[in-house]
C-alpha beads as a LAMMPS data file, in Angstrom:
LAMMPS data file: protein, C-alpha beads

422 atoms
421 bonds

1 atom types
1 bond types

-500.0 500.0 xlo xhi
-500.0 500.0 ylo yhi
-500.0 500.0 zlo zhi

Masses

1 110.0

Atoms # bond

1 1 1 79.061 -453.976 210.886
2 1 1 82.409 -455.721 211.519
3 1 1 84.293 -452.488 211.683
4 1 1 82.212 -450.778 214.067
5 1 1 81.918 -453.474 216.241
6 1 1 86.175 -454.017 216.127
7 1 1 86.003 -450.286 216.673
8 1 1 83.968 -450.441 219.856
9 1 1 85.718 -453.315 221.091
10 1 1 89.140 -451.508 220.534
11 1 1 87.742 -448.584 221.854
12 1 1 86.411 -450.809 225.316
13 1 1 89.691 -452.416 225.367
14 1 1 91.547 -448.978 225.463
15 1 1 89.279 -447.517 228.440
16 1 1 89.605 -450.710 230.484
17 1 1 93.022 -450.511 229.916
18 1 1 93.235 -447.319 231.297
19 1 1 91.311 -448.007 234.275
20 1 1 93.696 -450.812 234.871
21 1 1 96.308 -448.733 234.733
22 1 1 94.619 -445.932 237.645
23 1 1 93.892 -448.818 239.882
24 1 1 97.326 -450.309 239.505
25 1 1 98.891 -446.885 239.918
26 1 1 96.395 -446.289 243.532
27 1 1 97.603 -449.619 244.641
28 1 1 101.221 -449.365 244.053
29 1 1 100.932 -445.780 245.438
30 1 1 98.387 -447.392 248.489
31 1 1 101.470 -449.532 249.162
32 1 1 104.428 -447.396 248.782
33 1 1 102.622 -445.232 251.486
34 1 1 101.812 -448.491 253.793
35 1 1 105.947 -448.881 253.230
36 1 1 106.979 -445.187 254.498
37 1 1 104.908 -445.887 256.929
38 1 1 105.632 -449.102 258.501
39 1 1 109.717 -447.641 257.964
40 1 1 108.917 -444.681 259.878
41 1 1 107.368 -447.047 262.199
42 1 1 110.579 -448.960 262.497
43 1 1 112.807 -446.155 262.782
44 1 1 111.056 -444.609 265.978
45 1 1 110.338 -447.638 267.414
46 1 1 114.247 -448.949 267.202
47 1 1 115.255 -445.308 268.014
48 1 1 113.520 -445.402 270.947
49 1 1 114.886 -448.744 272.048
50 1 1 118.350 -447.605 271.602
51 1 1 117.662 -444.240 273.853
52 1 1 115.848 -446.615 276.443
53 1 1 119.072 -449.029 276.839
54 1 1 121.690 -446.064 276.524
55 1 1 120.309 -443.394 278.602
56 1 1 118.665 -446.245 280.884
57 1 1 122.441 -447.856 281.851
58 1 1 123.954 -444.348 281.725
59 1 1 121.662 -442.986 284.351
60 1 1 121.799 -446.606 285.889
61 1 1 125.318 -445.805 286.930
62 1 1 124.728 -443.639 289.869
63 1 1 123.617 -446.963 291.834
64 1 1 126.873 -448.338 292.094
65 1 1 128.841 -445.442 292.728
66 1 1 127.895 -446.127 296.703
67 1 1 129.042 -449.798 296.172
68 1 1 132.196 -448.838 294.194
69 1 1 133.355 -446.050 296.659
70 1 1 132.956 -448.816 299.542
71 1 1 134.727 -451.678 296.968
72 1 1 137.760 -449.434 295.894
73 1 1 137.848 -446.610 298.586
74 1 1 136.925 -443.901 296.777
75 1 1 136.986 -440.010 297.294
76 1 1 133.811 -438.038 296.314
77 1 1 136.048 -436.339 293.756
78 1 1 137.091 -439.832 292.053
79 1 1 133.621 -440.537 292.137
80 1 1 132.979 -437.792 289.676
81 1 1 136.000 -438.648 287.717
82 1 1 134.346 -442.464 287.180
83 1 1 131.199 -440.475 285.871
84 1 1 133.445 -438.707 283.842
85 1 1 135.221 -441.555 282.186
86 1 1 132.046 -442.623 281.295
87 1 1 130.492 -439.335 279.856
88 1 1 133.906 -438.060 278.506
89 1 1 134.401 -440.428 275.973
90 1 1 130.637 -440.164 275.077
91 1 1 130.726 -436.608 274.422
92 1 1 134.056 -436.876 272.965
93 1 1 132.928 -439.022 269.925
94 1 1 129.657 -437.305 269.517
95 1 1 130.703 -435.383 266.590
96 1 1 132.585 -437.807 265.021
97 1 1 129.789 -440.408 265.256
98 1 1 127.459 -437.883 263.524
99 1 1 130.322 -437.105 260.498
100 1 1 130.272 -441.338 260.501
101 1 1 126.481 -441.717 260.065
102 1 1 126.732 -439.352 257.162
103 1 1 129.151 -441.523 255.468
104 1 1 128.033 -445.007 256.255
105 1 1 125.275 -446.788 257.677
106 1 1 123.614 -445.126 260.723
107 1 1 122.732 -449.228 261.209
108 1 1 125.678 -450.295 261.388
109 1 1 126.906 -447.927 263.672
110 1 1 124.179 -448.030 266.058
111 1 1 124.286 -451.649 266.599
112 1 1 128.097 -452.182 266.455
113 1 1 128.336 -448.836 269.608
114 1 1 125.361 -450.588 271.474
115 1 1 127.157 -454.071 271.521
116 1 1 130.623 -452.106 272.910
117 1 1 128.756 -450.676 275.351
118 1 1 126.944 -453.602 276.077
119 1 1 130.117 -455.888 276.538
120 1 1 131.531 -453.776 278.709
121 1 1 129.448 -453.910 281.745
122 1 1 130.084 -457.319 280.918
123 1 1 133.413 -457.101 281.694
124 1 1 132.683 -454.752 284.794
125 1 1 131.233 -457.723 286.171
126 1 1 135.070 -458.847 286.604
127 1 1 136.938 -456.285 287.149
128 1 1 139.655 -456.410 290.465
129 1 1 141.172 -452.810 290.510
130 1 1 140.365 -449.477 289.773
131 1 1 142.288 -448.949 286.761
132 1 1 140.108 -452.124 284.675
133 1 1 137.190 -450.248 286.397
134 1 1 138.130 -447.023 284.438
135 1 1 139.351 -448.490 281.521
136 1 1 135.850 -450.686 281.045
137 1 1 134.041 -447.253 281.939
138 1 1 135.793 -445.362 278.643
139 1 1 135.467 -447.920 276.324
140 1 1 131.491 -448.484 277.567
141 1 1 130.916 -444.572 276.889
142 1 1 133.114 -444.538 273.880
143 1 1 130.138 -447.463 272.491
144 1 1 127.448 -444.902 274.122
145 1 1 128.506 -441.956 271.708
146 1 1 126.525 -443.226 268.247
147 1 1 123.283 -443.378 270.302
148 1 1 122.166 -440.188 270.237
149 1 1 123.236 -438.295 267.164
150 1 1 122.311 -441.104 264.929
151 1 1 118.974 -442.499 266.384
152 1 1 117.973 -439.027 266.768
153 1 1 118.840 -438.680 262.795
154 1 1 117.440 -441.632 262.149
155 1 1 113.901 -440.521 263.490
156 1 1 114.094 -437.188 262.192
157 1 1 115.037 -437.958 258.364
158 1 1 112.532 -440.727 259.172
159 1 1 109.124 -438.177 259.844
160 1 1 110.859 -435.522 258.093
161 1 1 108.540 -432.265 258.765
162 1 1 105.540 -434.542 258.705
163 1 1 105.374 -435.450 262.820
164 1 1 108.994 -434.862 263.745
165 1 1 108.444 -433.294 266.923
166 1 1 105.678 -435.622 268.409
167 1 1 108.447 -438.304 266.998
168 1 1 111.327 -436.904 268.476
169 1 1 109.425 -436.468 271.587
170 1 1 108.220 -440.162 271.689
171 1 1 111.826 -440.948 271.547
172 1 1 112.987 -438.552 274.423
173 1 1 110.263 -439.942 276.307
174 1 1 111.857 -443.410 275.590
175 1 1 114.657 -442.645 277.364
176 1 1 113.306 -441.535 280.487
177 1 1 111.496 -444.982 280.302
178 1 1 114.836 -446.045 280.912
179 1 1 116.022 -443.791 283.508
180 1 1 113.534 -444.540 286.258
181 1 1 113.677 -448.935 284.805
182 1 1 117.082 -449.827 285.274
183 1 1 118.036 -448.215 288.613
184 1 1 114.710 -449.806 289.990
185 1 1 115.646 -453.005 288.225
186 1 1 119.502 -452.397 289.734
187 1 1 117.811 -451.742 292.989
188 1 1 115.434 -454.828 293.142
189 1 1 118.650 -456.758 291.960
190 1 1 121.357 -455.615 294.306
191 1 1 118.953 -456.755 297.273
192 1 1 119.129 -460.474 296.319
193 1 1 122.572 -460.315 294.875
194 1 1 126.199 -458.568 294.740
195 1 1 127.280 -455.574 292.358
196 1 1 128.798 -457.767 289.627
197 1 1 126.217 -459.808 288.522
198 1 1 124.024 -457.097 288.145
199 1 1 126.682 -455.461 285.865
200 1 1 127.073 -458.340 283.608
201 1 1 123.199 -459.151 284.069
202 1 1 122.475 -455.503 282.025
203 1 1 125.335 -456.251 279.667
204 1 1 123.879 -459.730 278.846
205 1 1 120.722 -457.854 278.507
206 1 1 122.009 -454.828 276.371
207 1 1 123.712 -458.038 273.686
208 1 1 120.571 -459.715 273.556
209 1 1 118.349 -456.341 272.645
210 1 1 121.134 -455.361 269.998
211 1 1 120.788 -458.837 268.199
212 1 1 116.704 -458.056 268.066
213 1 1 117.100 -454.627 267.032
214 1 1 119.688 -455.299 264.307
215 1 1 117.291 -458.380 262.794
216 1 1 114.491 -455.656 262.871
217 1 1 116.141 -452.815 261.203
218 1 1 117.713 -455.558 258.539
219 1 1 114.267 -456.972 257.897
220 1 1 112.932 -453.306 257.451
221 1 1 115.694 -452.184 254.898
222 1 1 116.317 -449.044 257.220
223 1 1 119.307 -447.202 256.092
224 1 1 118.110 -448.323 252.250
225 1 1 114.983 -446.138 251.649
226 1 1 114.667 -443.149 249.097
227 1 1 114.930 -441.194 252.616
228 1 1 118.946 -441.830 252.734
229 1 1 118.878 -441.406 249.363
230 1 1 117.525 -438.113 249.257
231 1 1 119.717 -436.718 251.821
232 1 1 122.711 -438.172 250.780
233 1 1 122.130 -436.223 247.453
234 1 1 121.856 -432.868 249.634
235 1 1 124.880 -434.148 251.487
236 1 1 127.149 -433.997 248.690
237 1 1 126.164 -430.478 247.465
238 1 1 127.221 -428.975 250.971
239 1 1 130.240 -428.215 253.222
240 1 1 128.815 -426.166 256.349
241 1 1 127.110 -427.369 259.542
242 1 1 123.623 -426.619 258.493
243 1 1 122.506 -423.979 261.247
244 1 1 120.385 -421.588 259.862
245 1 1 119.937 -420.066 263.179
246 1 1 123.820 -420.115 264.554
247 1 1 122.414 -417.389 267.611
248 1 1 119.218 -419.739 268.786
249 1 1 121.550 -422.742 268.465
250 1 1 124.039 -421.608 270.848
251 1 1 121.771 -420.042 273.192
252 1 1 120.245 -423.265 273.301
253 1 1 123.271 -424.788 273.343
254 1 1 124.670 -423.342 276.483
255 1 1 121.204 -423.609 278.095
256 1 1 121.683 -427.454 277.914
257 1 1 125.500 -427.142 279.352
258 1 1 124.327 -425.751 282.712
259 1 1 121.246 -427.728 282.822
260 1 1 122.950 -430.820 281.924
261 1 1 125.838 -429.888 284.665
262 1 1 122.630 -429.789 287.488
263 1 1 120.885 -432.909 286.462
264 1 1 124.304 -434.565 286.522
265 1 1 125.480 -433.129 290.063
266 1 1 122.453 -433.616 291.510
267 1 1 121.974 -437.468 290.100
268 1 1 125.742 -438.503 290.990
269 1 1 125.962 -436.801 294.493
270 1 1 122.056 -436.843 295.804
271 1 1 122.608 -440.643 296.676
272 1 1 125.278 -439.647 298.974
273 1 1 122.713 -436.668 300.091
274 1 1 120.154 -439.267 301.021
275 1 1 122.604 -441.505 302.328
276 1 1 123.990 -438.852 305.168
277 1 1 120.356 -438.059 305.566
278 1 1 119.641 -442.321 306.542
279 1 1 118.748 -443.779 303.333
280 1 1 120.325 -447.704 303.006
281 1 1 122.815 -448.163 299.993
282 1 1 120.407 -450.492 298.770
283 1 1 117.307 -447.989 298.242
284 1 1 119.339 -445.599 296.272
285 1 1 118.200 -446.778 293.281
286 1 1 114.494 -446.642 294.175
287 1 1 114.921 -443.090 294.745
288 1 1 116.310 -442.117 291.658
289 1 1 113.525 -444.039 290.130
290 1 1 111.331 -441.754 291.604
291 1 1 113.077 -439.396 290.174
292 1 1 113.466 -440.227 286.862
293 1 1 109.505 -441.228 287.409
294 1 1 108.850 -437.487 287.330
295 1 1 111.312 -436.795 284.887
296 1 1 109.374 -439.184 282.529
297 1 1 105.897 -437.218 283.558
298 1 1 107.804 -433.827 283.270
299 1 1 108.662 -434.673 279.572
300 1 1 105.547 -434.404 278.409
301 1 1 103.970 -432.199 280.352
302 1 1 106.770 -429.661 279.439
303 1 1 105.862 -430.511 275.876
304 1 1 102.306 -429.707 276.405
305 1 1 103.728 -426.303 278.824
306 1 1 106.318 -425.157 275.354
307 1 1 102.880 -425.756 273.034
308 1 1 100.939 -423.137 275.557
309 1 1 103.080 -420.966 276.549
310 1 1 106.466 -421.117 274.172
311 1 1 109.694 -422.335 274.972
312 1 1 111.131 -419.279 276.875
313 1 1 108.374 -419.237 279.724
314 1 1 108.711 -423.126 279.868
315 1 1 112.445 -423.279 280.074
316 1 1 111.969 -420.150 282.834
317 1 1 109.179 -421.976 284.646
318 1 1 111.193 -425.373 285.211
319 1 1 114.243 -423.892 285.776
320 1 1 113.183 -421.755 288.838
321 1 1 111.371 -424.807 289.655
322 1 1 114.269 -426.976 289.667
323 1 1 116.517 -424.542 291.648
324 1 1 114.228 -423.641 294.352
325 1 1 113.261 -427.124 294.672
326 1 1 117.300 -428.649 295.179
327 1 1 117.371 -426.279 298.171
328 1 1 114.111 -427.665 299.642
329 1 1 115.354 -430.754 299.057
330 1 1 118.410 -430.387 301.437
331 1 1 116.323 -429.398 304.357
332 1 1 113.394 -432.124 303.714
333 1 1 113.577 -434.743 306.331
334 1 1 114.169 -438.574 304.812
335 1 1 110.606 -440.071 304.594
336 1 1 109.464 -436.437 303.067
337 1 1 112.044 -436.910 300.260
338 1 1 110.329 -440.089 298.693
339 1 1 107.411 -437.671 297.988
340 1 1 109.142 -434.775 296.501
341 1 1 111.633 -436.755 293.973
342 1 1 109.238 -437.008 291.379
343 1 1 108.118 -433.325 291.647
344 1 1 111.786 -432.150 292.077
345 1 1 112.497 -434.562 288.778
346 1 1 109.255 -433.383 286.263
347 1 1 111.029 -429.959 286.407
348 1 1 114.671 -431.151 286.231
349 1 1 113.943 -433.393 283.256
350 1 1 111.264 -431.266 281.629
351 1 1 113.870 -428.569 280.479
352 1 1 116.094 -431.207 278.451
353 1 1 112.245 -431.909 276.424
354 1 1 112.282 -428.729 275.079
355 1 1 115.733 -427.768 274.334
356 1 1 116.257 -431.236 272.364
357 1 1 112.781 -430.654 270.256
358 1 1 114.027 -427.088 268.998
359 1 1 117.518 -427.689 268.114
360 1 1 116.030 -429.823 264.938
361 1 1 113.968 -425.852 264.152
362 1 1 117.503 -424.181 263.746
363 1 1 119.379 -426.653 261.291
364 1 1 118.833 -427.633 257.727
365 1 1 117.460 -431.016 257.506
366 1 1 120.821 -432.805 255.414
367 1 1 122.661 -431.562 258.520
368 1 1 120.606 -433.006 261.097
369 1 1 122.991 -436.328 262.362
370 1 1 126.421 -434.032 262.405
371 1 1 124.352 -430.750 264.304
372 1 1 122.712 -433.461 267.128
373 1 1 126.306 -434.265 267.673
374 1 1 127.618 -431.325 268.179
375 1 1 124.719 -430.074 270.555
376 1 1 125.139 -433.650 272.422
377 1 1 128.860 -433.175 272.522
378 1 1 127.650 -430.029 274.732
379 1 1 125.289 -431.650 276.884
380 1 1 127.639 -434.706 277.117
381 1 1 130.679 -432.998 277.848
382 1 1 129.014 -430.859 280.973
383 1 1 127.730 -434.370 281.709
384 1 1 131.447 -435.415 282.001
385 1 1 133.189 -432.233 283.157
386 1 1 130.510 -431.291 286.241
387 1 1 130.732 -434.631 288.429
388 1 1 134.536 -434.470 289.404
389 1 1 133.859 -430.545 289.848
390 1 1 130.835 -431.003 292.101
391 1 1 133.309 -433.967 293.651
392 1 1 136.015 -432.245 294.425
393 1 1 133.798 -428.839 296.231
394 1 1 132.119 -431.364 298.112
395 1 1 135.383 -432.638 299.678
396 1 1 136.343 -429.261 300.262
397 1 1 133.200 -427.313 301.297
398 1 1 130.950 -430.234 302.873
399 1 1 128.080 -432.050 300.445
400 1 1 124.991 -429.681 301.641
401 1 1 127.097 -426.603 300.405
402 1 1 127.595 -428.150 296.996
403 1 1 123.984 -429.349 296.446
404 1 1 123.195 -425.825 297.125
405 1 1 125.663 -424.606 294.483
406 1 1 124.081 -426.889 292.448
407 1 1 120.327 -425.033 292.395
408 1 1 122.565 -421.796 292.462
409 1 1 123.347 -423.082 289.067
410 1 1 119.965 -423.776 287.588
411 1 1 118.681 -420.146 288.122
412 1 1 121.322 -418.968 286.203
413 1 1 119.785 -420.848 283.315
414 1 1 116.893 -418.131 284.012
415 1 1 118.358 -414.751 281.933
416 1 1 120.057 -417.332 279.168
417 1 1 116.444 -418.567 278.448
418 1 1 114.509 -414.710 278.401
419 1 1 117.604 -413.907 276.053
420 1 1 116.170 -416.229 273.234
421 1 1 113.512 -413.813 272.607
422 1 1 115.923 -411.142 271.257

Bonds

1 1 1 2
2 1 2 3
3 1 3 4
4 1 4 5
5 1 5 6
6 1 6 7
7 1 7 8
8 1 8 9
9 1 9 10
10 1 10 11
11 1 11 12
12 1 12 13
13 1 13 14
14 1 14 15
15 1 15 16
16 1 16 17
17 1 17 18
18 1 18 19
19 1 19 20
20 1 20 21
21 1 21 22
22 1 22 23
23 1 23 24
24 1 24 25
25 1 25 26
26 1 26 27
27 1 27 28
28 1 28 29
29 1 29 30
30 1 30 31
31 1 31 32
32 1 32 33
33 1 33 34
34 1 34 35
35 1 35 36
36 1 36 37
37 1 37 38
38 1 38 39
39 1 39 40
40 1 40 41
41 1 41 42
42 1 42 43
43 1 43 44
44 1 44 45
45 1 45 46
46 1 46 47
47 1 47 48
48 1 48 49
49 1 49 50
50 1 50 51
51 1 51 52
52 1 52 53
53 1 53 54
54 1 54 55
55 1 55 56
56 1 56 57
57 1 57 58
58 1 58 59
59 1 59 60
60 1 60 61
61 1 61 62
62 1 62 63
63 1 63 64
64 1 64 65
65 1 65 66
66 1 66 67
67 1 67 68
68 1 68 69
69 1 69 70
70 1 70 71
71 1 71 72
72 1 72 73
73 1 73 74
74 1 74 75
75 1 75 76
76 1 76 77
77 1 77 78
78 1 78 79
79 1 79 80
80 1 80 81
81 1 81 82
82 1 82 83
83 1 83 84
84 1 84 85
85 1 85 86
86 1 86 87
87 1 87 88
88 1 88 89
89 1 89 90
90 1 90 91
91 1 91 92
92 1 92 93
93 1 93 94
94 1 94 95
95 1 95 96
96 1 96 97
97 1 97 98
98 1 98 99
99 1 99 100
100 1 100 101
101 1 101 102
102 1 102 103
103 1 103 104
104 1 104 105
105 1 105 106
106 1 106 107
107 1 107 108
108 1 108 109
109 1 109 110
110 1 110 111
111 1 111 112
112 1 112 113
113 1 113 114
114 1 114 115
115 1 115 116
116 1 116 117
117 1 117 118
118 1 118 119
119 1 119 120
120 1 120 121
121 1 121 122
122 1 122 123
123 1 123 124
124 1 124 125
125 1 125 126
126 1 126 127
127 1 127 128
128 1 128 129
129 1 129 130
130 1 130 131
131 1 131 132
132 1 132 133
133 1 133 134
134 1 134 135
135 1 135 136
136 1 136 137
137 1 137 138
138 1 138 139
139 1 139 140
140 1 140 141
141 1 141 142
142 1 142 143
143 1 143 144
144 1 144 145
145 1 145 146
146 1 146 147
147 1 147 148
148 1 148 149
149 1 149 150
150 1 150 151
151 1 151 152
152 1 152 153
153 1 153 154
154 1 154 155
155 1 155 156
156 1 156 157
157 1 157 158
158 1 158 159
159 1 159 160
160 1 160 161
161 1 161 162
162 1 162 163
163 1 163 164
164 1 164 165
165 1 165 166
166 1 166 167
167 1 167 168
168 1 168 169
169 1 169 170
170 1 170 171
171 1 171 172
172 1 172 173
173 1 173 174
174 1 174 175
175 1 175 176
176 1 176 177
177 1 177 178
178 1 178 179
179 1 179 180
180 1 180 181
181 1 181 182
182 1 182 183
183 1 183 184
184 1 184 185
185 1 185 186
186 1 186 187
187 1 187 188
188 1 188 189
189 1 189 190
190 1 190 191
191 1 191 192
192 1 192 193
193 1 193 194
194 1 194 195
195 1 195 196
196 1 196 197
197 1 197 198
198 1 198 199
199 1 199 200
200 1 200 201
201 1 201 202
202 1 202 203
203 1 203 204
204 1 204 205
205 1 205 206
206 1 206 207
207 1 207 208
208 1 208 209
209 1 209 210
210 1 210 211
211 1 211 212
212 1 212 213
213 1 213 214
214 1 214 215
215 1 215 216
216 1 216 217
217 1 217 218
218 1 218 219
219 1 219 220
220 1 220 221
221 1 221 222
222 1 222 223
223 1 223 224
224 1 224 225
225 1 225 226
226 1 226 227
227 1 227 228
228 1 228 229
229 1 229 230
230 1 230 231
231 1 231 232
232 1 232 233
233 1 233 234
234 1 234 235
235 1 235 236
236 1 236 237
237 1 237 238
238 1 238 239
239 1 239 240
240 1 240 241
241 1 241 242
242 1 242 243
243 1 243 244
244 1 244 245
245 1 245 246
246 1 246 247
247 1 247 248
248 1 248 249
249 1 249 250
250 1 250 251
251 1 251 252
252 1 252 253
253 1 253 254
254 1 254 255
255 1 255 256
256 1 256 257
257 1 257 258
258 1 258 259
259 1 259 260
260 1 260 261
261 1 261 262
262 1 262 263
263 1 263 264
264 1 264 265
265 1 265 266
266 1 266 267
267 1 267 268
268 1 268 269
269 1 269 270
270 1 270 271
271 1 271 272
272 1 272 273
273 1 273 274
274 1 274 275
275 1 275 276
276 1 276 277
277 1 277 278
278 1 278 279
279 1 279 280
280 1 280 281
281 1 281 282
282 1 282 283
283 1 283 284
284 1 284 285
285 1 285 286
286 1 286 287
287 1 287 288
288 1 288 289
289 1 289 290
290 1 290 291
291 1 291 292
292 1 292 293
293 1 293 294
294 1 294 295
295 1 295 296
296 1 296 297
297 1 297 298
298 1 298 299
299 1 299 300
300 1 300 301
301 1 301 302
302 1 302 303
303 1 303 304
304 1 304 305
305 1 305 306
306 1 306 307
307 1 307 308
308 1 308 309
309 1 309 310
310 1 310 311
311 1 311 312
312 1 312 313
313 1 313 314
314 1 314 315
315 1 315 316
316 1 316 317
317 1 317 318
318 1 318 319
319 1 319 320
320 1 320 321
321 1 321 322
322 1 322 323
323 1 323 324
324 1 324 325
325 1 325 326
326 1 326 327
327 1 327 328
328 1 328 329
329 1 329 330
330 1 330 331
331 1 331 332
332 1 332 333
333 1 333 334
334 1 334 335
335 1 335 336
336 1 336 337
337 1 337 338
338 1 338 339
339 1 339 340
340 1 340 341
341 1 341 342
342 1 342 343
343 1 343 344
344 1 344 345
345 1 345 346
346 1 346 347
347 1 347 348
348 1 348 349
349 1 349 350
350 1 350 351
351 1 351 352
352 1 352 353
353 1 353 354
354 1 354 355
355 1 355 356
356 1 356 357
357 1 357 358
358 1 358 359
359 1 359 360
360 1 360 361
361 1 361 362
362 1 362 363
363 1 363 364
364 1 364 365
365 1 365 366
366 1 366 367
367 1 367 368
368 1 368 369
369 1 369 370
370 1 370 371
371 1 371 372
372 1 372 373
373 1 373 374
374 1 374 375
375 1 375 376
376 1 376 377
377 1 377 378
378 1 378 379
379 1 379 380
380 1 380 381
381 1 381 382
382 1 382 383
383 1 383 384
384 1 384 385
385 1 385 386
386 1 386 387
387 1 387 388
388 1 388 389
389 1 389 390
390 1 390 391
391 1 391 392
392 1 392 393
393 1 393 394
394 1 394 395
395 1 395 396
396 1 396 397
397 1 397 398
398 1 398 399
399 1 399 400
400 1 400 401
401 1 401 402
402 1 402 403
403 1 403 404
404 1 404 405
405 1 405 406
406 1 406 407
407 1 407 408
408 1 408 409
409 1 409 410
410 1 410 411
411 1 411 412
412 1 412 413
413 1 413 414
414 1 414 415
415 1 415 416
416 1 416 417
417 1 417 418
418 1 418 419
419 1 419 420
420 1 420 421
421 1 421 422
């Protein structure tokens, strides 16, 4: 009997063994996906507060260009050339940011351009001329310029095809979070106290949210996942850009330029708009909260519009709505305006949603950091070249007649957009 029952025994031993080994294998599997999951987590969440700071204290800029043309005695046209000190450098190092992020830590880079920018306004806070004005303007976009190529890589390689969109869109829609908080903070701020604090108030705020966000993405490992990994493998097998759709992606590409150039005209010179129309200095900034309010709203309904309808129809849709509506804007007496803004800004914010959530269709995954940095250097570098234009027509034709230009503009968008379905 002693055989057969060793037998059994081994025989029970084996099987349990085995089960072991299946429940071990479920758990270790159970948490590997709790792991991708919490790091995808991470990633959007942290991507999303770097869009909300960047794009917040970016768009946060048009409330003190009032103040500093009454400060330092400024033109319209050097107005737009403050802007463009600003966006210039941004788009500038767009490209090379995304190269960067391929070859080191996306991380790093993120927190190290967040804390430039960050410091800068800082230093705004002090400045006595206009040429430490300027100079603390380039070096706070030249910090700016990692933001968006590299969180936007970060939360793609992060969701992969699994989500991306409804990812990518959570972190566009992060940004407009931004763009109507900080000029109603500025706003609320500049009524109890002068220009400069409130500079170095968002840079003190901007250091303190980088020293959070870096503890975060160190804690999480981000950057150290099979995800870089993976891609840094595909990296090393290929030299081109990635686009496997080089027509869409230009289309698209120049479809941003001339939006871009509207938003930006229309958010650096409709203060001064609303200003000749009676608008205090001081409620600037709640206006362009408004409109950043319905750029916010426009997001995602534009999301839900491209799902319905497509992209071409949307981008058609709230570009006509966004030129017809800067004309109306011009004529709309000043308590009106207050209740149009947020219309006027769902369609004028709604494009950018659908542009930036199709550029990720046209490129090969490995090549998703360097291509969002070339399509930002577009959209950045209308952002920069557009306000000293729209500055210096204004001088010479009168500020209605350029605001007008300005929805001219947008309509032209029209044709580019039905030509994406060729």
């Amino acid at each position: 009997m002693a055989p057969s029952f060793f037998t059994f025994d081994r025989w029970t031993a084996s099987a349990d063994t085995h089960l072991f080994c299946l429940h071990f294998n479920t758990i270790i599997d159970m948490t590997s996906a709790a792991a991708d999951k919490h790091q995808r987590r991470t990633s959007l969440i942290t991507g999303g507060a770097f869009h909300f700071f960047h794009d917040g204290i970016a768009d946060g800029l048009a409330v003190f260009l009032p103040l500093w043309q009454t400060a330092f005695g400024l033109s319209l046209t050097r107005i737009g050339l403050l802007v463009t000190c600003f966006e210039g450098a941004t788009g500038f190092f767009q490209i090379p940011a995304g190269f960067l992020g391929e070859r080191f830590s996306e991380r790093v880079l993120l927190i190290v351009g967040t804390l430039v920018t960050a410091i800068s306004f800082i230093c705004l806070g002090f400045v006595e001329g206009l040429v430490s004005l300027v100079s603390f303007l380039f070096v706070g976009g030249l910090g700016a310029a990692v933001q968006h190529p590299l969180a936007s890589s970060m939360v793609s390689k992060a969701y992969d095809d699994n989500g991306r969109r409804m990812a990518l869109g959570t972190y566009n829609f992060s940004g407009d979070i931004g763009k109507f908080m900080f000029p109603a903070f500025t706003a609320l701020a500049l009524s109890q106290m002068g220009w400069r604090t409130v500079c170095a108030g968002l840079g003190i705020f901007g250091c303190i949210l980088t020293t959070m966000l870096y503890l975060i993405l160190r804690q999480a490992n981000i950057d150290e996942t099979p995800f870089s990994e993976k891609y840094q493998k595909m990296i090393q097998g290929t030299k081109d850009w990635g686009i496997v759709n080089k027509a869409a992606f230009s289309t698209l590409s120049l479809i941003a330029f001339v939006d871009t150039a509207v938003r930006y005209g229309l958010v650096t010179f409709g203060p001064f708009l609303f200003i000749q129309k009676g608008m205090q200095a001081e409620s600037v900034g709640l206006a362009l909260s408004l409109l950043f309010i319905g750029g916010a709203i426009g997001k995602f309904l534009c999301g839900v519009l491209a799902e319905r309808l497509g992209i071409i129809a949307s981008v058609v849709i709230t570009e006509c709505i966004t030129g017809f509506g800067i004309l109306f804007l011009t004529i709309l007496p000043l308590p009106h305006i207050y209740f149009f803004l947020p219309v006027l800004g769902a369609a004028l914010n709604g494009t950018s949603s659908v542009l930036y959530g199709t550029v990720a269709d046209c490129v090969s995954p490995h090549r998703i950091a360097r291509v969002f940095g070339l399509f930002y250097t577009f959209v950045i570098a209308s952002a920069a070249i557009s306000p000293p234009i729209m500055g210096r027509i204004s001088d010479m034709l009168g500020l209605d007649k350029s605001i007008r230009l300005i929805a001219c503009i947008a309509l032209v968008t029209v044709p580019m957009a039905l030509a994406l379905s060729h």
